[in-house]
N, C-alpha and C positions, 0 to 999 in steps of 0.2 A: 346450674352451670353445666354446659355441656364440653365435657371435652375429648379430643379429636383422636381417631389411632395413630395419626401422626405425631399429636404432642406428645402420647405415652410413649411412643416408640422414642424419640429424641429424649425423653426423659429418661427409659430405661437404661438408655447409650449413654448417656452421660452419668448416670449411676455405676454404669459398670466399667466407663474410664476413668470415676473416680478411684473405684476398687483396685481397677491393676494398677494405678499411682502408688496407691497404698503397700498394693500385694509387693512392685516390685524394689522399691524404696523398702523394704522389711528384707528383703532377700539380698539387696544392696549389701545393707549392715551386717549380715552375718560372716563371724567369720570364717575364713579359707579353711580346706580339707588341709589332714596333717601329709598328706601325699605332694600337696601344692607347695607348703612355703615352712609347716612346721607349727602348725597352730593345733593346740590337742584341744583349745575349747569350742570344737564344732561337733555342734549336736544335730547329728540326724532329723530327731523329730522336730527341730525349729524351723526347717525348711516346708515341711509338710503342710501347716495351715497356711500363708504367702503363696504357696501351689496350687494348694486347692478355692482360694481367692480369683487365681489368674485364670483356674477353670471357670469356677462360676461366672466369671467378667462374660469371658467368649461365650458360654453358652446363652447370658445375657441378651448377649449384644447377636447371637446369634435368631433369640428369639423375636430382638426389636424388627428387624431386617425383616423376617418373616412377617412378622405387623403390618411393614410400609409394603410390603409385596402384596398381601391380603387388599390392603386397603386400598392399591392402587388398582388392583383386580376389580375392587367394588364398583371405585369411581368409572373406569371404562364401562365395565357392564349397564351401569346406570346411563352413561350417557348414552351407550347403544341403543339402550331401551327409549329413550328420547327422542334420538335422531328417525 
């Protein structure tokens, strides 16, 4: 089975917009700083992994892009080389 750097790239994108659904729907739920409305049960470190998700996402999704960049690199070069 051969498959394409386009499929992987569309696949990684969509693996990592599944994550920030995830990441930001976790972040949704937590609740308010006590400075905001009066809620003392927000904890710092529950934000921190939903964060560090939303990065992975972008860097994800930053490496799919570089993929279809590469890949469309290739395709020109190749037909150049044809033409």
């Amino acid at each position: 089975m051969n498959i394409s750097p386009t499929t992987s790239a569309v696949n990684l994108i969509n693996a990592a917009q599944h994550k920030s659904a995830g990441a930001t729907q976790e972040i949704a739920k937590l609740p308010i700083q006590n400075n905001e409305v009066g809620s003392s049960e927000f904890n710092s470190s529950d934000i921190i992994k939903p964060v560090l998700s939303l990065k992975e996402a972008e860097l994800e999704t930053s490496a799919a892009v570089k993929l279809l960049q590469a890949d469309k690199e290739m395709t020109g070069s190749l037909l150049d080389i044809k033409a």
